[in-house]
C-alpha positions in Angstrom: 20.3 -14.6 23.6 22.7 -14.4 26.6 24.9 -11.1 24.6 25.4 -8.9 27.9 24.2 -5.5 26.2 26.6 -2.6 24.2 27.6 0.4 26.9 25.4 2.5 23.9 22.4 0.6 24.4 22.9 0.3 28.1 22.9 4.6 28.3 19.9 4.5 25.4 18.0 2.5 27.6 18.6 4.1 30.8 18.2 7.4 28.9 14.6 6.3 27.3 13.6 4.9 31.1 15.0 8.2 32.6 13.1 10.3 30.1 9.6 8.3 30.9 10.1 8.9 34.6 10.6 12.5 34.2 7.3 12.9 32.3 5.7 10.5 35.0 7.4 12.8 38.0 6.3 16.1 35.7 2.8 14.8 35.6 2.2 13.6 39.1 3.3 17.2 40.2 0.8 18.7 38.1 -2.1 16.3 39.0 -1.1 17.0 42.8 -2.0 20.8 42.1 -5.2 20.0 39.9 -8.5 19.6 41.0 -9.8 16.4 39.7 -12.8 14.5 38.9 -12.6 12.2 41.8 -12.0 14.8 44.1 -15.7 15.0 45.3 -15.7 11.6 46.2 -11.9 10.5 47.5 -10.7 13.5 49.8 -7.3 11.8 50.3 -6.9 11.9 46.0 -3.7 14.5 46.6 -1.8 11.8 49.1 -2.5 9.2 46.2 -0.7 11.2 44.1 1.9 12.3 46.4 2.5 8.6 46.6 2.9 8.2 43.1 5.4 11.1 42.7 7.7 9.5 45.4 7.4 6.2 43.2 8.2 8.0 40.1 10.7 10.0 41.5 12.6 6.5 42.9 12.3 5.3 39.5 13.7 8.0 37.9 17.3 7.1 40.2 16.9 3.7 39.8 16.7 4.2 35.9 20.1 6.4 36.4 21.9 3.7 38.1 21.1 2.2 34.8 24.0 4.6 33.3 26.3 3.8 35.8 27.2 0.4 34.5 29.1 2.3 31.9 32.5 2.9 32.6 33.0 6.2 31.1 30.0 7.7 32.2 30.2 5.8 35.6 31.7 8.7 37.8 29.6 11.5 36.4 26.5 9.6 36.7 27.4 8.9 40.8 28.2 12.1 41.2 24.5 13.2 39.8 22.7 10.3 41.7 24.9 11.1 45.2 23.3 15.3 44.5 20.1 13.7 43.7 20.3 11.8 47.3 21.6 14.8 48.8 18.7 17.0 47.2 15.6 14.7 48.1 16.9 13.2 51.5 13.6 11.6 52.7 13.0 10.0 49.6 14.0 6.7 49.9 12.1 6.4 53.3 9.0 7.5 52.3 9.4 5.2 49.3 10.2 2.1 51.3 7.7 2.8 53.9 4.8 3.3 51.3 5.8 0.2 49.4 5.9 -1.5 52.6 3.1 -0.6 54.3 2.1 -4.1 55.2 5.2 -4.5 57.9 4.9 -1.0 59.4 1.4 -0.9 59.9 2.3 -4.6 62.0 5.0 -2.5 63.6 7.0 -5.7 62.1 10.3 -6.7 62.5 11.4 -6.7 59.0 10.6 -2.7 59.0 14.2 -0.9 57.7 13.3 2.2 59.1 12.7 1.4 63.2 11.7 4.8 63.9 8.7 4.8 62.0 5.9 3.2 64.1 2.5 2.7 62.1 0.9 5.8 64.5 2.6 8.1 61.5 1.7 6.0 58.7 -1.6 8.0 58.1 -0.1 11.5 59.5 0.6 14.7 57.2 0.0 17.8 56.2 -0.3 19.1 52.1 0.1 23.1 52.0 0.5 23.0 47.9 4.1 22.7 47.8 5.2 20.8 51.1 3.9 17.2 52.0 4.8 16.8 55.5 4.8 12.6 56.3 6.3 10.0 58.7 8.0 13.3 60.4 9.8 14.6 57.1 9.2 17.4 54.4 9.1 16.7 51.0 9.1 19.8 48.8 7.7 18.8 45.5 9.5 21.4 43.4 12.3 20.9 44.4 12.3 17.5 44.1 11.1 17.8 40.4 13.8 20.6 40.3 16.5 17.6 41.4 15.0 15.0 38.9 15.1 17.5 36.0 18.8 17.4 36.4 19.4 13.8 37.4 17.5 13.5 34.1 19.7 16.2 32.4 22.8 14.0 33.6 21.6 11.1 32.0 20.9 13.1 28.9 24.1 14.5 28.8 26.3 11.2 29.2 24.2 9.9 26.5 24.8 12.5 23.7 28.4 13.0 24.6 29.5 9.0 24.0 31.7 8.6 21.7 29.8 7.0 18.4 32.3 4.6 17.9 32.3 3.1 21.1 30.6 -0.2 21.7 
């Protein structure tokens, strides 16, 4: 089964893993907010969750790119990844950094971001709506405000492709 994918199934697919990280992004903002169970016991539950929404909120743009393999929704879906970038700046640092923790904490060599030293790996500050980390702000709702239209993008290229097309 080496058929390369239809453009339609392509934009379903990126759709269908667009929509799941927008529900994943939606729900890790509203966990971030909660109290929860676990709070008694694991202080540090809201940066594990913070964590996760950067995750989720990667996700989300690398679903997008997704749409981008299809010609005729190719530009439009660059332009909405390109506000998305523009929107979230810090996110792909914090992203790499927490999924990399390993080589900053070593201060390694193979870190992508040099100007993070593993002194601000454990650093921040969480007033409800601002997660200050690594030296960088991350407003949470505005970055759920920039994933709801990345996701609305997606959405859009999907129900305006022509039926007939492959």
């Amino acid at each position: 089964m080496n058929d390369k994918p239809t453009d339609a199934a392509i934009l379903e697919r990126a759709y269908s893993l667009v929509d799941e990280a927008m529900h994943t992004v939606a729900l890790q903002r509203r966990r971030v907010r909660s109290t929860e169970p676990e709070d008694e016991d694991f202080v540090f539950r809201y940066w594990a969750d913070l964590q996760f929404f950067v995750v989720a909120l990667r996700r989300l743009r690398r679903a997008a790119e997704l749409a981008s393999n299809v010609t005729v929704s190719k530009d439009n879906i660059k332009i909405a990844i390109n506000k998305f970038d523009k929107d979230i700046p810090c996110l792909k640092v914090m992203r790499n950094v927490g999924e990399h923790i390993d080589t900053y904490v070593l201060d390694g060599d193979k870190r992508h971001h040099k100007e993070i030293s593993r002194g601000l790996l454990q650093v921040g500050s969480w007033d409800g709506t601002t997660w200050k980390w690594l030296d960088m702000k991350l407003n949470i709702d505005d970055a759920f405000q920039a994933a709801a239209e990345l996701h609305q993008a997606v959405r859009k290229e999907l129900k305006s492709f022509p039926k007939n097309h492959n």
